[in-house]
C-alpha positions as CSV (number, residue, x, y, z in Angstrom):
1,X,0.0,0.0,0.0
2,X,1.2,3.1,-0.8
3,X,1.7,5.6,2.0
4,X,2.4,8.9,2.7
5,X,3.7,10.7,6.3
6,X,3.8,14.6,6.1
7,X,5.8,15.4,9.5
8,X,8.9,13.4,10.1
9,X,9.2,14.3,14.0
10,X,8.9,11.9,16.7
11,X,6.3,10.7,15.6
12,X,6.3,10.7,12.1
13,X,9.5,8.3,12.7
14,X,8.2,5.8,15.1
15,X,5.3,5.4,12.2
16,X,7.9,5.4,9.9
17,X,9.5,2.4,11.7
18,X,6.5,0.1,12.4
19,X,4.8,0.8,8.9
20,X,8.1,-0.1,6.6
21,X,8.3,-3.6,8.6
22,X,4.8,-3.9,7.5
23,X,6.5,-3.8,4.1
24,X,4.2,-0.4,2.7
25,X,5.5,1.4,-0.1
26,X,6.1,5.2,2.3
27,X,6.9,8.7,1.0
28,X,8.1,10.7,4.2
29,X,7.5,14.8,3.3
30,X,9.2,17.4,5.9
31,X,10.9,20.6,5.2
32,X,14.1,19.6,7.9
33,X,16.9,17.7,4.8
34,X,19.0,16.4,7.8
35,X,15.8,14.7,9.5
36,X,14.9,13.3,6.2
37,X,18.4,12.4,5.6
38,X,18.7,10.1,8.7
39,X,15.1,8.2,7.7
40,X,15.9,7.6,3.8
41,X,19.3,6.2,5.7
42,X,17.7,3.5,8.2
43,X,14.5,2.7,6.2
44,X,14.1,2.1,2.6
45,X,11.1,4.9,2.0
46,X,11.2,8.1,-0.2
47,X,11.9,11.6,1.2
48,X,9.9,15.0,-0.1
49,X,11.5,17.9,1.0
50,X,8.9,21.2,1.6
51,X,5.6,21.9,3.1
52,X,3.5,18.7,3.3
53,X,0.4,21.5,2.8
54,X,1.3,22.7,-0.4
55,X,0.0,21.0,-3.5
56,X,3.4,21.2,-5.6
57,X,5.2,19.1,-2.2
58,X,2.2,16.8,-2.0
59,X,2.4,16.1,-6.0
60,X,6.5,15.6,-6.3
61,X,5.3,12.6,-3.1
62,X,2.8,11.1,-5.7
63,X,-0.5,12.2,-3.6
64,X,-2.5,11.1,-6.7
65,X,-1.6,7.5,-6.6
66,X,-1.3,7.3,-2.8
67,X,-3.8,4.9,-0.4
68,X,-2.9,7.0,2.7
69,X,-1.9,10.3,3.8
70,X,-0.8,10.6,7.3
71,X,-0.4,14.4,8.1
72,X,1.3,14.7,11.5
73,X,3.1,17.8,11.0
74,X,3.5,20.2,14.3
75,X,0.6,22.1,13.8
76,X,-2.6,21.1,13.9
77,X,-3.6,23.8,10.8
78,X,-1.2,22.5,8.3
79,X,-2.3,18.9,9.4
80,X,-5.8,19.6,8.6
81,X,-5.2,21.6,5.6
82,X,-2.8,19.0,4.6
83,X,-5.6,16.6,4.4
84,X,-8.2,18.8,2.6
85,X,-5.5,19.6,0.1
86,X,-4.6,16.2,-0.2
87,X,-8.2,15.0,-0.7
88,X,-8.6,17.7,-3.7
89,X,-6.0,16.0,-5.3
90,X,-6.8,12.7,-5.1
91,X,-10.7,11.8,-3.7
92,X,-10.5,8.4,-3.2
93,X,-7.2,8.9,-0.5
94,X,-7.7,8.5,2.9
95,X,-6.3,10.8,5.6
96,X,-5.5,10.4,9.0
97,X,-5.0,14.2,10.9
98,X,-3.5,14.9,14.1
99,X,-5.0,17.4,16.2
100,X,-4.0,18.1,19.8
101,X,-5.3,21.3,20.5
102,X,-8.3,21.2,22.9
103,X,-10.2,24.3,21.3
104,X,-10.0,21.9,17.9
105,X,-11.9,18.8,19.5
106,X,-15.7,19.8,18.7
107,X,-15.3,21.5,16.0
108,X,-13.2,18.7,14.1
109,X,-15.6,16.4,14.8
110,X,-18.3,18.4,13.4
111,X,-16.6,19.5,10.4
112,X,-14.9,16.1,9.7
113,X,-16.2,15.8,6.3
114,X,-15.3,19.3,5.2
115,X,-11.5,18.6,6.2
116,X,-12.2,15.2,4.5
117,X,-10.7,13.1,7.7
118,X,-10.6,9.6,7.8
119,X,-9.9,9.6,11.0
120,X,-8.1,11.7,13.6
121,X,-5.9,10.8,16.8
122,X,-4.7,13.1,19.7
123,X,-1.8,11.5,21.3
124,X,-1.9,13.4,24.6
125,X,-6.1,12.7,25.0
126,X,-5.6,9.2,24.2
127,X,-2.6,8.8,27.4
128,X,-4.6,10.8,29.7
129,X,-7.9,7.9,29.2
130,X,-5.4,5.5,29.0
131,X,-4.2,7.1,32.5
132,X,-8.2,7.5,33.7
133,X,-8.0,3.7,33.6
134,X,-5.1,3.1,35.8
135,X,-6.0,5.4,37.8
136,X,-9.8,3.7,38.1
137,X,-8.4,0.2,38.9
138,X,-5.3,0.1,40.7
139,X,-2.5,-2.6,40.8
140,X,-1.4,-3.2,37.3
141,X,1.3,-1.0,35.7
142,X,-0.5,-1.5,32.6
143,X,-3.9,-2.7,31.2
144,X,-5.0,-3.7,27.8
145,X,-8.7,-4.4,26.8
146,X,-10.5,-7.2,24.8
147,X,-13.6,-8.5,23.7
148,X,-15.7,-5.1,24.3
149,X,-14.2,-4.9,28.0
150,X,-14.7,-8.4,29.3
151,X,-11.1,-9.5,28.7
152,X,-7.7,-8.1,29.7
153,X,-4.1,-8.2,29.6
154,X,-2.5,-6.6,32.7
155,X,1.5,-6.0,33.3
156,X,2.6,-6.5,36.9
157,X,6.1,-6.4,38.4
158,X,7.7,-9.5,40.3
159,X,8.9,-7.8,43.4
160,X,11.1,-9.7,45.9
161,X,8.5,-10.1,48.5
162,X,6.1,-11.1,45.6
163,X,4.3,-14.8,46.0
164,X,5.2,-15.5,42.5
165,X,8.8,-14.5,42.9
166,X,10.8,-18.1,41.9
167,X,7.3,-19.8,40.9
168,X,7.4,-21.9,37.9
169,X,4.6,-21.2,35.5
170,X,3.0,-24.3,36.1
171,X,2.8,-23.9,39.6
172,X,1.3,-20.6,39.9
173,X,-1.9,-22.3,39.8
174,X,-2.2,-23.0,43.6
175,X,-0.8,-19.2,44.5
176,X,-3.5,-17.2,42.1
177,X,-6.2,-19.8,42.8
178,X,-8.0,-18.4,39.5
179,X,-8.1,-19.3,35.9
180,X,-5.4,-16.7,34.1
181,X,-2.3,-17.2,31.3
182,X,1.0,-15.7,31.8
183,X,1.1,-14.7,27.7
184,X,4.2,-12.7,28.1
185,X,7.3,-12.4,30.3
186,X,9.5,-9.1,30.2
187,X,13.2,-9.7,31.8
188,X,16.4,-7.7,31.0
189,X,14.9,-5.9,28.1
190,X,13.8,-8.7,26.5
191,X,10.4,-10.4,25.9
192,X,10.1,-14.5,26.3
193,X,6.3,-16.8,25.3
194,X,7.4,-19.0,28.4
195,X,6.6,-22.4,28.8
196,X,5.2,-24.1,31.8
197,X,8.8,-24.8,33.1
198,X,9.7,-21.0,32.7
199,X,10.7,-19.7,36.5
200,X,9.5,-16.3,37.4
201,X,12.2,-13.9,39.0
202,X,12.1,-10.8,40.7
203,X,12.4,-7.7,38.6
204,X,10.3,-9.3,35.8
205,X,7.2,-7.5,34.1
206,X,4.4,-10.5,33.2
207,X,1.7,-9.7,31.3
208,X,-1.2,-12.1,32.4
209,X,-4.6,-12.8,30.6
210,X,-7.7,-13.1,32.6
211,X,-11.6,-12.3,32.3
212,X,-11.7,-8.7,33.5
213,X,-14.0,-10.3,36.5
214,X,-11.4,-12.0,37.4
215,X,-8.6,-9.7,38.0
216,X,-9.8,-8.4,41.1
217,X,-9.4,-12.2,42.8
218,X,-5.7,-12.3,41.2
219,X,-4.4,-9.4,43.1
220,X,-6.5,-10.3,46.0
221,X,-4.5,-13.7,46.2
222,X,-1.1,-12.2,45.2
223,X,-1.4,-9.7,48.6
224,X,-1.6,-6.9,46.1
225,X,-3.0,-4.1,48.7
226,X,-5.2,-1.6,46.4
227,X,-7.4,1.6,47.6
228,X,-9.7,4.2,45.9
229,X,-7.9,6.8,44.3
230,X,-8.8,9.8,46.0
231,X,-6.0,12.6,45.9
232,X,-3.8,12.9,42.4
233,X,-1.2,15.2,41.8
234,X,-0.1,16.2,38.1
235,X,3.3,17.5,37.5
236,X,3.2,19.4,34.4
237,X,0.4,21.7,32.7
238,X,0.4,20.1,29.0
239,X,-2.4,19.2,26.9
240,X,-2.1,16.2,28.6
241,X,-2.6,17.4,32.3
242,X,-5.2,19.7,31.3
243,X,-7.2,16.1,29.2
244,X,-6.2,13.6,32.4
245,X,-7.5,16.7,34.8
246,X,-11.2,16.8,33.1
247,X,-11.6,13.3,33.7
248,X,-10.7,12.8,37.1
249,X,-12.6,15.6,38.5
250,X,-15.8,14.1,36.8
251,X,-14.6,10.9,38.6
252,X,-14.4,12.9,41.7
253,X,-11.0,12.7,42.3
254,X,-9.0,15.2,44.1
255,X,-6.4,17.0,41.5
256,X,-3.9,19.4,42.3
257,X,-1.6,20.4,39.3
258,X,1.8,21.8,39.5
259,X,3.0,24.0,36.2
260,X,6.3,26.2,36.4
261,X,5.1,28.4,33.8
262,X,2.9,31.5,35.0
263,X,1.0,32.1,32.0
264,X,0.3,28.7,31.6
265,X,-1.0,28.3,35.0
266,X,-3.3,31.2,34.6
267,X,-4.4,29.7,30.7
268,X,-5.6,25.9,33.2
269,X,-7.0,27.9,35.9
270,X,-9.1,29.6,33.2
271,X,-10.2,26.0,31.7
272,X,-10.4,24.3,34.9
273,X,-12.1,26.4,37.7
274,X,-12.2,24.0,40.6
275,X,-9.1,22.5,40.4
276,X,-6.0,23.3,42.1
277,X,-3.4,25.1,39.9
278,X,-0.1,25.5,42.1
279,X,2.5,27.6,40.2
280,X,6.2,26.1,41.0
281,X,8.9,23.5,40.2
282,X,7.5,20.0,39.9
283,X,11.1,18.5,40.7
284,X,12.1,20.9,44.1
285,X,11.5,18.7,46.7
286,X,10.1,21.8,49.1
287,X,7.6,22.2,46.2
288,X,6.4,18.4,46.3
289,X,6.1,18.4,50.0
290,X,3.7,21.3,50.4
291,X,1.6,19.6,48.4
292,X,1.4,16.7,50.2
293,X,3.3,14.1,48.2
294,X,3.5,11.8,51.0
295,X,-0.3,11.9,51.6
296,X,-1.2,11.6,48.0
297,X,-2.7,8.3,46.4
298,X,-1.3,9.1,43.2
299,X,1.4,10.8,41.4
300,X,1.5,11.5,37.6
301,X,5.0,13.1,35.8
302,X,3.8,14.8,32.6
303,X,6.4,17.5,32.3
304,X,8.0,18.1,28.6
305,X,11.5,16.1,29.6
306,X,11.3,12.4,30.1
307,X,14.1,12.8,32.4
308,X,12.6,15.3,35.1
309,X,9.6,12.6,34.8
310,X,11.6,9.8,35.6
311,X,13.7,11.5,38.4
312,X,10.1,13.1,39.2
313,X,8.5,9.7,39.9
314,X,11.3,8.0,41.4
315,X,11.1,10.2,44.3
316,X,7.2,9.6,44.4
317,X,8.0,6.0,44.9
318,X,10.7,6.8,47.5
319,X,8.3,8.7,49.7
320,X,6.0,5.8,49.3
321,X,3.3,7.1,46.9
322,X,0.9,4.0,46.0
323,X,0.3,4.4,42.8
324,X,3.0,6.4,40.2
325,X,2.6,7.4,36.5
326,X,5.2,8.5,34.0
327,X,4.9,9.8,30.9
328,X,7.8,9.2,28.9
329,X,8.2,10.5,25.2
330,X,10.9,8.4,23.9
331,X,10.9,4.2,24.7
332,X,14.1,3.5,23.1
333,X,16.3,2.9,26.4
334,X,14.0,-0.1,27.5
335,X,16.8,-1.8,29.3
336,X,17.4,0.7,31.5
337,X,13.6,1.9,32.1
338,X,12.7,-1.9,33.0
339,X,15.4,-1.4,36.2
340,X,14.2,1.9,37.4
341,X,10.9,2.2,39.6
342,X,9.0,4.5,37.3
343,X,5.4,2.5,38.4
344,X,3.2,2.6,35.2
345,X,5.0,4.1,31.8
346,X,2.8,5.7,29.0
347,X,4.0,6.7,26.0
348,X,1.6,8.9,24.2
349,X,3.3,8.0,20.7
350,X,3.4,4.4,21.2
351,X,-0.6,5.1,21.9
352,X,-1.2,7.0,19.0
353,X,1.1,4.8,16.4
354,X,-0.9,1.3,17.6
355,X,-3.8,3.3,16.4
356,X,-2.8,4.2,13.3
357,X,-1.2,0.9,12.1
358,X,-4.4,-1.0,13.4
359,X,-6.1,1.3,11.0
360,X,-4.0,0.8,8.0
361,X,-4.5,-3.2,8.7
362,X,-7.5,-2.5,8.5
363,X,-7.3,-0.8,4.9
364,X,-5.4,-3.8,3.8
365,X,-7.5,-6.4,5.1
366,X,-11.5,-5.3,4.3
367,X,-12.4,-8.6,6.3
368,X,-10.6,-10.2,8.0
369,X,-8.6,-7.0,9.9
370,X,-8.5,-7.3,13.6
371,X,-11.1,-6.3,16.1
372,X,-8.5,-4.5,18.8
373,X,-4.6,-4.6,18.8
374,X,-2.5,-3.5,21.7
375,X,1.7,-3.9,21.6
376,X,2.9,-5.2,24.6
377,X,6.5,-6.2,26.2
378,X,7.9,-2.8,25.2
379,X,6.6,-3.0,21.8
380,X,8.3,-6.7,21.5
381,X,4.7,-8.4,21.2
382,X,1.4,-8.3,20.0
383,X,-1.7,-8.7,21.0
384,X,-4.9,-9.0,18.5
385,X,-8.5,-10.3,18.6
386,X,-10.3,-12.1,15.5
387,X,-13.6,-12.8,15.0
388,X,-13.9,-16.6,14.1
389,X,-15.7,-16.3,10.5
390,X,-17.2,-19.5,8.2
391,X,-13.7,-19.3,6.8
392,X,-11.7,-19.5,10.0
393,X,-10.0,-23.4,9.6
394,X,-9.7,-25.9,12.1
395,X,-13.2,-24.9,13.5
396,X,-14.2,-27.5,16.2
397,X,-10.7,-28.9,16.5
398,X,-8.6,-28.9,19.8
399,X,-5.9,-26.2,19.8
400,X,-3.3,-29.4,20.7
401,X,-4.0,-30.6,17.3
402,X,-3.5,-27.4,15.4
403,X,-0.1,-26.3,13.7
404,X,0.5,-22.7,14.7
405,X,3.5,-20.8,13.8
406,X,6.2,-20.5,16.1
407,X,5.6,-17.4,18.3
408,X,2.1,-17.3,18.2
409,X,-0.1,-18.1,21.3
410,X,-3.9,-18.4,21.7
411,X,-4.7,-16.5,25.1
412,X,-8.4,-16.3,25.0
413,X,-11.7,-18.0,23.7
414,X,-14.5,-15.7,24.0
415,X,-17.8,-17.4,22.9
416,X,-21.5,-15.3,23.2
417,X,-20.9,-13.5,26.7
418,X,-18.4,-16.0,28.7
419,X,-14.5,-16.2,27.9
420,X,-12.2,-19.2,28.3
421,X,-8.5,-19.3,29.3
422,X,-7.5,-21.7,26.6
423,X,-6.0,-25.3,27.3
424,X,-5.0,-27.9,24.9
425,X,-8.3,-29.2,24.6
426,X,-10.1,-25.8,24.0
427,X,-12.0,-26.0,20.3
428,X,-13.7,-22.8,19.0
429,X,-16.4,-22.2,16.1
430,X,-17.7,-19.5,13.8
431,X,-19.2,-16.6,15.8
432,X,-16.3,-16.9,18.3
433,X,-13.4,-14.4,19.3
434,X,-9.6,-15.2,19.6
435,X,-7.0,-13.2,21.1
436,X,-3.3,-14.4,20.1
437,X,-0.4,-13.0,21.2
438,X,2.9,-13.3,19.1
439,X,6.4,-12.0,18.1
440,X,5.7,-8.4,16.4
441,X,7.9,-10.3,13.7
442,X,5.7,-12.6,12.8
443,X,3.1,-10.1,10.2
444,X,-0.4,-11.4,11.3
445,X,-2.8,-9.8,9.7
446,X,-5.7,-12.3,9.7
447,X,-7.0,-15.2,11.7
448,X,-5.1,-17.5,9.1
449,X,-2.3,-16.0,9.3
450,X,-2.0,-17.8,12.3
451,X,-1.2,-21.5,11.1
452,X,1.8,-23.2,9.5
């Protein structure tokens, strides 16, 4: 399929990078030569230098024979008329916009077919619901939904004092005393599909498939100790803060933020009457304190530098806060994040990207595509759902029986309303769900896909 990207920044690059090992035929358009320069040297794509909004730029990238436009340029204006533009030229192209600025939201929305959109993402909306959700149900550092909600796959952290820390797989069974699947095991950097002989150790990040109704009984036997969420402080007044801060207050959550800017303080106090705006330093410690970070049941870094997040949260963590949040911009140094204490890590670009991939699967595969995808174990794994359809094969036959391709794991059965943690004997049929779970090398695309 051929693609085109208008906006080679952070993430323009990491689209750049997922899509091209998807095998798509890209044309990256930005008016930096030395940005475009380092891409046309790791990837093998086509560079466009100008403005991705001007009709001669968009016609040297081949606009008119193009599937896909992806305009994620840094501002919003040129992104949308990038699209509209880009729509003139060609009718039958679809466009994907995105658009970050709050004031933008409604009006996009209601104007959607004027700008000719597709579809649009906002990275920073998307990691403050992602956030919400965290912050809703405590005790995983990360969750992942399925099957409209019933299903899950949670990340939690072996700790030393952890019941499962030096378990086998296949003897977690009398610890957890409910019906889950360790899919995915994090340790080092790097992500392993264990078997039942594989021996969790402390430090590593599992990511475990259960019912959603079930997940409360998992941490109930594993000790995990989890309260209401009443208190939240936000450091940093971004987009982000200002999305995550709407939200919890219509939970009603307690939400203080802290912004160093003054103007930018006085901008959220405008938007966001009742809550608490504190003007000051999110990383002085004196700063921190007054607000009561030691009282706090949450903590959320959201500042512009990943850095001052981390060091941010890893103080939260050392004054005991129970439930910490980082926002981190760039994922690269995985080995190094997976030893610090940083609680949950979201990446509002990882978000975004998984988005826009699912939707150019989608594009490629009319039926067929998958219902919901979610990258897991640092972006090392995948997890999709499939509807079971008349031309599924091996309907009816046990999953010990079947020939799947190495790397790819069938986590979950769901079948009408109730779901089923999988064993060798499981069978499923037409009208059924699957989630799978494999190696992001391994190009699924549809159900099939799946089998030798």
């Amino acid at each position: 399929m051929k693609i085109i990207i208008a906006g080679d920044g952070k993430m323009g690059a990491t689209l750049t990078r997922q899509l091209s090992a998807e095998g798509d035929d890209l044309t990256l358009i930005d008016s930096n030569p030395k940005v475009l320069e380092s891409s046309e040297e790791r990837y093998d794509v086509m560079v466009v230098q100008g403005n991705c909004a001007s009709m001669e730029t968009l016609s040297q990238a081949g606009v008119r024979e193009a599937d896909l436009l992806i305009a994620m340029a840094g501002a919003d204006e040129i992104n949308l008329l990038c699209c509209v533009t880009a729509h003139s030229m060609n009718p039958n192209i679809h466009t994907i916009a995105r658009v970050r600025n709050p004031e933008y939201t409604d009006q996009v929305y209601k104007m959607r077919e004027m700008f000719a959109l597709s579809l649009t993402v906002n990275p920073e909306r998307q990691a403050a619901s992602e956030i919400v959700r965290l912050l809703r149900y405590p005790g995983f550092l990360k969750r992942d939904t399925f099957a409209k909600g019933r299903v899950e796959i949670v990340e939690l952290r072996i700790e030393k004092n952890s019941k499962l820390c030096n378990v086998a797989l296949n003897d977690m069974d009398g610890i957890v005393k409910c019906k889950i699947l360790v899919c995915a095991v994090l340790r080092n950097g790097s992500a392993f599909m264990p078997g039942g002989g594989f021996v969790l150790q402390e430090g590593d990040r599992i990511f475990v498939t259960a019912p959603t109704n079930t997940l409360a009984v998992l941490l109930h036997n594993l000790g995990v100790i989890t309260h209401k969420v009443k208190s939240v402080i936000l450091c940093g007044g971004g987009r982000m803060s200002y999305y995550l801060a709407k939200e919890l207050q219509k939970s009603g959550m307690g939400v203080s933020i802290i912004e160093r800017d003054q103007g930018r303080c006085e901008h959220l106090a405008s938007m966001l009457p009742n809550i608490s705006i504190i003007q000051g330093d999110a990383s002085s410690q004196f700063v921190l304190e007054s607000e009561g970070i030691s009282e706090c049941d949450a903590l959320v870094t959201m500042t512009g530098l990943d850095e001052l997040n981390m060091i941010i949260s890893l103080y939260g963590v050392s004054c005991g806060v129970p439930q910490v949040i980082t926002k981190l911009g760039r994922m690269d140094n995985s080995n190094i994040l997976d030893r610090l204490s940083l609680g949950s890590v979201i990446s509002p670009k990882e978000l975004c990207c998984n988005t826009i991939v699912r939707y150019v699967r989608a594009m490629k595969n009319q039926t067929g595509a998958a219902l919901t995808m979610h990258t897991i174990a640092e972006g090392q794994a995948e997890a999709m759902e499939f509807m079971v359809d008349k031309d599924t094969p091996h309907c009816g036959e046990p999953l010990k029986k079947l020939k799947l391709k190495k790397g790819v794991l069938v986590v979950c059965i769901t079948k009408g309303g109730s779901q089923e943690i999988p064993n060798g004997d499981s069978c499923y049929y037409q009208g059924d769900s699957l989630i799978i779970v494999t190696n992001s090398e391994r190009g699924i695309r549809q159900l099939k896909d799946i089998f030798e």
